[in-house]
The first five atom37 places (N, CA, C, CB, O) and aatype in JSON, in Angstrom:
{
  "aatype": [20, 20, 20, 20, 20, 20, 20, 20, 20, 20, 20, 20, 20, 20, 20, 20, 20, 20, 20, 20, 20, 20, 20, 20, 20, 20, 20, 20, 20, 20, 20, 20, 20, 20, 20, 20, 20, 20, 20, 20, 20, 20, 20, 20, 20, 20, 20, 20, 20, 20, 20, 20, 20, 20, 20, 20, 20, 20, 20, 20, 20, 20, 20, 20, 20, 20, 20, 20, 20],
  "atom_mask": [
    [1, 1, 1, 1, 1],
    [1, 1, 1, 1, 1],
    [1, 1, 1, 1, 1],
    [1, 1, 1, 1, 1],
    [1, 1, 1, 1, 1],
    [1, 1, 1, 1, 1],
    [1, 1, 1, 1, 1],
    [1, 1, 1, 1, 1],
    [1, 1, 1, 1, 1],
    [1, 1, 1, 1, 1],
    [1, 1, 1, 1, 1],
    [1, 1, 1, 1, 1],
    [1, 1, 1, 1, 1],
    [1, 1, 1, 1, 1],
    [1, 1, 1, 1, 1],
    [1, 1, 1, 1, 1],
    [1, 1, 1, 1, 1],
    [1, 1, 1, 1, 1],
    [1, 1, 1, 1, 1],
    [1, 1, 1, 1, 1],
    [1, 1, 1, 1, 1],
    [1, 1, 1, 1, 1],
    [1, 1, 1, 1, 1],
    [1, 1, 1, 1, 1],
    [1, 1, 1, 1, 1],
    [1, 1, 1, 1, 1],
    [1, 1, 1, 1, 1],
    [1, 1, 1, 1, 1],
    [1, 1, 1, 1, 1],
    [1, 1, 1, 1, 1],
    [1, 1, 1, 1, 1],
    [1, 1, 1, 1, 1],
    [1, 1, 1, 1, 1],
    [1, 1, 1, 1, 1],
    [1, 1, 1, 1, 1],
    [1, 1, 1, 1, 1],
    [1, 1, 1, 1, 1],
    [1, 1, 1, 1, 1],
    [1, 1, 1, 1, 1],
    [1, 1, 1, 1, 1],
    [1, 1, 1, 1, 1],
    [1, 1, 1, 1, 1],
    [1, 1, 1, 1, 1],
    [1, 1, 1, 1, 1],
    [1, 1, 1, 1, 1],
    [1, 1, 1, 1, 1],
    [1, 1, 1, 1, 1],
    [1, 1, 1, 1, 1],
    [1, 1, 1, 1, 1],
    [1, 1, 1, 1, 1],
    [1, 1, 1, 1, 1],
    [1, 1, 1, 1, 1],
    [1, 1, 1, 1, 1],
    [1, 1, 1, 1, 1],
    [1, 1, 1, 1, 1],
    [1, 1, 1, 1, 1],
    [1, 1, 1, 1, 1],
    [1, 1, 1, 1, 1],
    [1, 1, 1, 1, 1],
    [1, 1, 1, 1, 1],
    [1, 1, 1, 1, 1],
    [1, 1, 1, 1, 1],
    [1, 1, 1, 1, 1],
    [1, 1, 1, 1, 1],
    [1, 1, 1, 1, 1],
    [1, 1, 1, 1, 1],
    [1, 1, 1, 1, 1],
    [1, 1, 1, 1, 1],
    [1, 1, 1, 1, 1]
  ],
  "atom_positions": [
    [[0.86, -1.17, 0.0], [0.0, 0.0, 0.0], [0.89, 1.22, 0.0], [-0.97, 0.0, 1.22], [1.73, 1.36, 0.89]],
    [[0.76, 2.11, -0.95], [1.48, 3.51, -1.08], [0.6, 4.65, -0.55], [1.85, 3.85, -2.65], [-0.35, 4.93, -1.28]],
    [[0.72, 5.35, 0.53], [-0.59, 5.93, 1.29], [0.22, 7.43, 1.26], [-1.09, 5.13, 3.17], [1.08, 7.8, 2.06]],
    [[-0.42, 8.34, -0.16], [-0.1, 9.82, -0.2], [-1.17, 10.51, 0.22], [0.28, 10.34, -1.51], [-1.06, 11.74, 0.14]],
    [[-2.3, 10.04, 0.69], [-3.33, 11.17, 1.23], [-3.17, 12.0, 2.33], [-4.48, 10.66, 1.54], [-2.45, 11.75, 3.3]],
    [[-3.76, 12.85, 2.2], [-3.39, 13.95, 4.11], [-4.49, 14.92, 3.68], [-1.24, 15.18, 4.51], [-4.9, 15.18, 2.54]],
    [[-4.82, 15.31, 4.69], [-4.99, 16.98, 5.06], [-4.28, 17.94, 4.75], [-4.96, 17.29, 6.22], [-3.13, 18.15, 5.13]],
    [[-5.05, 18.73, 3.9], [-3.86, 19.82, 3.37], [-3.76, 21.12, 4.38], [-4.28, 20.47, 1.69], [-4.82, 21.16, 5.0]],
    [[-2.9, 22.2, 4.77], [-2.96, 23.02, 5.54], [-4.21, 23.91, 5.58], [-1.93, 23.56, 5.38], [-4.89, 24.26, 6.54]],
    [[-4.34, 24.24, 3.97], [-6.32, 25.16, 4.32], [-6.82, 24.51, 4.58], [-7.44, 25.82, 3.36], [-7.53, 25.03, 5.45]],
    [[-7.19, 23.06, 4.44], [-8.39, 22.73, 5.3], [-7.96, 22.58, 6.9], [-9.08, 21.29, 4.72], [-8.83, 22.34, 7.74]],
    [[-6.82, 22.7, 7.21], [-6.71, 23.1, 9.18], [-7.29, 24.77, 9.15], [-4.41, 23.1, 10.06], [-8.04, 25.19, 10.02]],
    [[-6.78, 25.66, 7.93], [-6.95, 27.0, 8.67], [-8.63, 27.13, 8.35], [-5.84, 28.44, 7.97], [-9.29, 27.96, 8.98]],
    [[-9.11, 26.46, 7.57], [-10.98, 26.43, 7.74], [-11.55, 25.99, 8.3], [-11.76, 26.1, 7.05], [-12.75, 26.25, 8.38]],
    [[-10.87, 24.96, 9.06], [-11.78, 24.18, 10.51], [-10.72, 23.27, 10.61], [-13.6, 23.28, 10.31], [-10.54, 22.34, 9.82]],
    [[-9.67, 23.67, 12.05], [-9.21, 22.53, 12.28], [-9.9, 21.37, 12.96], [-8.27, 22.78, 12.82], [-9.75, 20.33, 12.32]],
    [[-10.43, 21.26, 13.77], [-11.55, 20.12, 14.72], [-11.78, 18.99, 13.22], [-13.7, 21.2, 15.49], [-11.55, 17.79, 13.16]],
    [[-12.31, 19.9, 12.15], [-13.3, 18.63, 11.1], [-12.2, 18.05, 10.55], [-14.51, 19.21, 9.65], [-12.28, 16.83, 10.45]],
    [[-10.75, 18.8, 9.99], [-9.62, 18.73, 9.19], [-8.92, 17.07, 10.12], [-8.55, 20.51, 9.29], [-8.59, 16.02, 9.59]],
    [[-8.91, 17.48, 11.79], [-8.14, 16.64, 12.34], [-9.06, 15.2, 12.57], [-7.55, 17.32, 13.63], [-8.4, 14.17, 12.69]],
    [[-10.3, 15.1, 12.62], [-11.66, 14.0, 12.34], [-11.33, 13.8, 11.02], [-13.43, 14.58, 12.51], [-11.19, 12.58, 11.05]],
    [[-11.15, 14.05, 10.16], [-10.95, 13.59, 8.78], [-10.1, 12.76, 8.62], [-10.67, 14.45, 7.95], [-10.2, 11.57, 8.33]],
    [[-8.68, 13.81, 8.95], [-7.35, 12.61, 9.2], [-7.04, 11.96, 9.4], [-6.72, 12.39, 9.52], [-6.38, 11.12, 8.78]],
    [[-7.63, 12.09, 11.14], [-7.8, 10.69, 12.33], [-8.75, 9.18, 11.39], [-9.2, 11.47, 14.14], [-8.56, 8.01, 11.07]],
    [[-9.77, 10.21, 11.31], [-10.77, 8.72, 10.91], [-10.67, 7.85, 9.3], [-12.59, 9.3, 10.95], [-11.06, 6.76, 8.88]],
    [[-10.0, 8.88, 8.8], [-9.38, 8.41, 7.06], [-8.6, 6.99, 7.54], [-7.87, 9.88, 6.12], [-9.0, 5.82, 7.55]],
    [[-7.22, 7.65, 7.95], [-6.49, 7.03, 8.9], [-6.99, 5.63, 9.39], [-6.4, 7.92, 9.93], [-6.6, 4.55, 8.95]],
    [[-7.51, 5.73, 9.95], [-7.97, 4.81, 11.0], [-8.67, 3.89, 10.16], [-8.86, 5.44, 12.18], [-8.35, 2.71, 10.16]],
    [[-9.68, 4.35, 9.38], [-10.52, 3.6, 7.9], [-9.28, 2.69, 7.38], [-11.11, 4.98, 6.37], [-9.38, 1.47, 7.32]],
    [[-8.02, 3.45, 6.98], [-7.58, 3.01, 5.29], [-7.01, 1.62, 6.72], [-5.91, 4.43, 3.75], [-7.24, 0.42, 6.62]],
    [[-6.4, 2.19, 7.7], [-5.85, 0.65, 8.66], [-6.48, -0.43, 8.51], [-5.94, 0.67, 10.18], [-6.08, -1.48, 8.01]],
    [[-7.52, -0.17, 8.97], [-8.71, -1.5, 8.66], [-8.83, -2.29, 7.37], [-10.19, -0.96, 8.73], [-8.61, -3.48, 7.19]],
    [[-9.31, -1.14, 6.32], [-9.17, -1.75, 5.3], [-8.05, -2.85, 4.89], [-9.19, -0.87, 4.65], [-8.3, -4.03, 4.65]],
    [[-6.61, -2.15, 4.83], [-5.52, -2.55, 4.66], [-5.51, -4.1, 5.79], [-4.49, -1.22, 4.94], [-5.56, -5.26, 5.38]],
    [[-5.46, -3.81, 6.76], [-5.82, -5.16, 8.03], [-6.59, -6.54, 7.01], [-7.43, -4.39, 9.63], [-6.1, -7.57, 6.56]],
    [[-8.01, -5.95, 6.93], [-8.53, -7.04, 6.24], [-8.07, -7.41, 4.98], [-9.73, -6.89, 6.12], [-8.32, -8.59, 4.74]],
    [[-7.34, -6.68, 3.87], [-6.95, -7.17, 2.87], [-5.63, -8.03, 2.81], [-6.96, -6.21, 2.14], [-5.23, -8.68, 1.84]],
    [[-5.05, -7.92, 4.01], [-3.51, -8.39, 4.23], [-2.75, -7.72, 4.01], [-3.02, -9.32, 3.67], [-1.64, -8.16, 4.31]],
    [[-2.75, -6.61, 3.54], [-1.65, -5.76, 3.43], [-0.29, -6.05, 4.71], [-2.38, -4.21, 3.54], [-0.53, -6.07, 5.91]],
    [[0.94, -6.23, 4.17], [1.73, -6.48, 4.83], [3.04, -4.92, 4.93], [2.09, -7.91, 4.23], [3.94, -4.59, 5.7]],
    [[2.54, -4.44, 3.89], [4.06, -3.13, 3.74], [2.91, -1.81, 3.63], [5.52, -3.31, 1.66], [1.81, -1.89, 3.08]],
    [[3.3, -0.98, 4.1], [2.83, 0.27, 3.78], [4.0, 1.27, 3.42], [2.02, 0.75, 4.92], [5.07, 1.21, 4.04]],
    [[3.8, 2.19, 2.41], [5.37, 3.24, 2.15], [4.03, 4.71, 2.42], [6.6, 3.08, -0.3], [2.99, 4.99, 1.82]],
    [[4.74, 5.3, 3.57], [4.53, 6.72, 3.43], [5.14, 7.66, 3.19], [4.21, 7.09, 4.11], [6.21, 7.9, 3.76]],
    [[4.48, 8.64, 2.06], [5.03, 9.71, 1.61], [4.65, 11.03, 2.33], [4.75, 9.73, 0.31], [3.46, 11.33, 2.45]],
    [[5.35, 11.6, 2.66], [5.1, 12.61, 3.48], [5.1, 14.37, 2.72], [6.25, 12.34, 4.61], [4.81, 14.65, 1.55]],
    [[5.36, 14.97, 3.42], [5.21, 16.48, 2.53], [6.61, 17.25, 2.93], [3.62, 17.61, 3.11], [7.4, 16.51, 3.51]],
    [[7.02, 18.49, 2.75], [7.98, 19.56, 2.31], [7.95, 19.85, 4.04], [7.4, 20.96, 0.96], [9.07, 20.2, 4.4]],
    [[7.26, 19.81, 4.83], [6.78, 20.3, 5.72], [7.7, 19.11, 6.98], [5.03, 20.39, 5.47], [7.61, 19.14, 8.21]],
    [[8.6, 18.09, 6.07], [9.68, 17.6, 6.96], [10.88, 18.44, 7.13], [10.14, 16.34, 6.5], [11.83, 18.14, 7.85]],
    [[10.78, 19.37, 6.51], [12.3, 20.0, 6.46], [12.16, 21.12, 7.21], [12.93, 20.41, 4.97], [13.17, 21.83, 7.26]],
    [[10.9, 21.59, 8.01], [10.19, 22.55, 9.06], [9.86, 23.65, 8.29], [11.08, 23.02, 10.35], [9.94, 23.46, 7.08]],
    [[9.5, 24.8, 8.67], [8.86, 26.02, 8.01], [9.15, 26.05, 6.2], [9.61, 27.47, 8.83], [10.21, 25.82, 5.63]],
    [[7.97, 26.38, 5.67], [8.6, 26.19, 4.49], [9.03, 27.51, 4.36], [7.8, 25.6, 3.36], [8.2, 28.17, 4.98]],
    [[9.83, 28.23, 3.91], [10.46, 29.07, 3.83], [11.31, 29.26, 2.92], [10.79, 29.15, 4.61], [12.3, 28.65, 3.32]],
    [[11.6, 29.85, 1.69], [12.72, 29.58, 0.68], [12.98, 28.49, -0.07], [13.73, 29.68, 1.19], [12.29, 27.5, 0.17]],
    [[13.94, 28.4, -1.08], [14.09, 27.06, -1.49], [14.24, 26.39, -0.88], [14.74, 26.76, -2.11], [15.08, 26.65, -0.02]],
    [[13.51, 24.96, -0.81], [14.03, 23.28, -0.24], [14.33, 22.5, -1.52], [12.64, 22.27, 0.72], [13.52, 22.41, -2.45]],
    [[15.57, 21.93, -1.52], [16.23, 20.81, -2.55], [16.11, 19.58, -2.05], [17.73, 20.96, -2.86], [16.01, 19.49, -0.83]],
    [[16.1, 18.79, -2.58], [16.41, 17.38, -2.22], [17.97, 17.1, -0.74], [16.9, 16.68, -4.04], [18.12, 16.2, 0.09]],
    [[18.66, 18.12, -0.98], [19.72, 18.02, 0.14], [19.41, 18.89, 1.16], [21.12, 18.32, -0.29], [20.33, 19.35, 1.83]],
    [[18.22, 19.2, 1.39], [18.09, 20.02, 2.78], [18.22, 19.07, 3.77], [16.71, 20.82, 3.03], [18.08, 17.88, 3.48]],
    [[18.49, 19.42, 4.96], [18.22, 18.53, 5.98], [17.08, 18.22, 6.42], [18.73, 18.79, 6.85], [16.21, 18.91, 5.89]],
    [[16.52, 17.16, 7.48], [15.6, 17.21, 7.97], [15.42, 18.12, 9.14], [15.39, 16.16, 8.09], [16.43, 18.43, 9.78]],
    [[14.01, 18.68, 9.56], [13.9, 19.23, 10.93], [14.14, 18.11, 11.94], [12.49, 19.9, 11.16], [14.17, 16.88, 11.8]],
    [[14.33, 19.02, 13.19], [14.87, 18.15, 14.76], [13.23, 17.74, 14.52], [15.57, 19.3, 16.73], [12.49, 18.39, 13.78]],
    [[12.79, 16.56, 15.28], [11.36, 15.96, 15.46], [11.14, 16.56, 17.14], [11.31, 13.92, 15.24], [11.84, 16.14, 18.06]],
    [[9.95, 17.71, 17.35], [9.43, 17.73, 18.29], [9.47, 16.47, 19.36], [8.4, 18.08, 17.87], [9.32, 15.26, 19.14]],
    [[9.73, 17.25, 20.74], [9.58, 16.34, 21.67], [8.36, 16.3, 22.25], [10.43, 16.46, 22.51], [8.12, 15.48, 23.13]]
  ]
}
């Protein structure tokens, strides 16, 4: 399973509460699904928004951000 879906940032700044129920329960849906089908590998792709503020160019050699504690 290749899992690129998310929440995009306008839909947090138009209602975060429904944006983070969406996520959560998408989420939580595609698990199940995946559970019952056997899915054994999942690859997640993530967004620009690993390398922290987007701000200026990001290349492929930026670093990553420190991960919140």
């Amino acid at each position: 399973m290749v899992h690129c879906a998310g929440v995009t940032d306008e839909e947090f700044v138009a209602g975060a509460p429904a944006a983070w129920r969406r996520a959560i329960e998408c989420t939580q849906r595609l698990a199940s699904y995946m559970q019952f089908a056997g899915v054994r590998q999942v690859v997640y792709v993530s967004t620009a928004h690993v390398y922290g503020p987007l701000i200026g160019p990001i290349s492929e050699d930026a670093l990553l951000a420190e991960a919140e504690a």
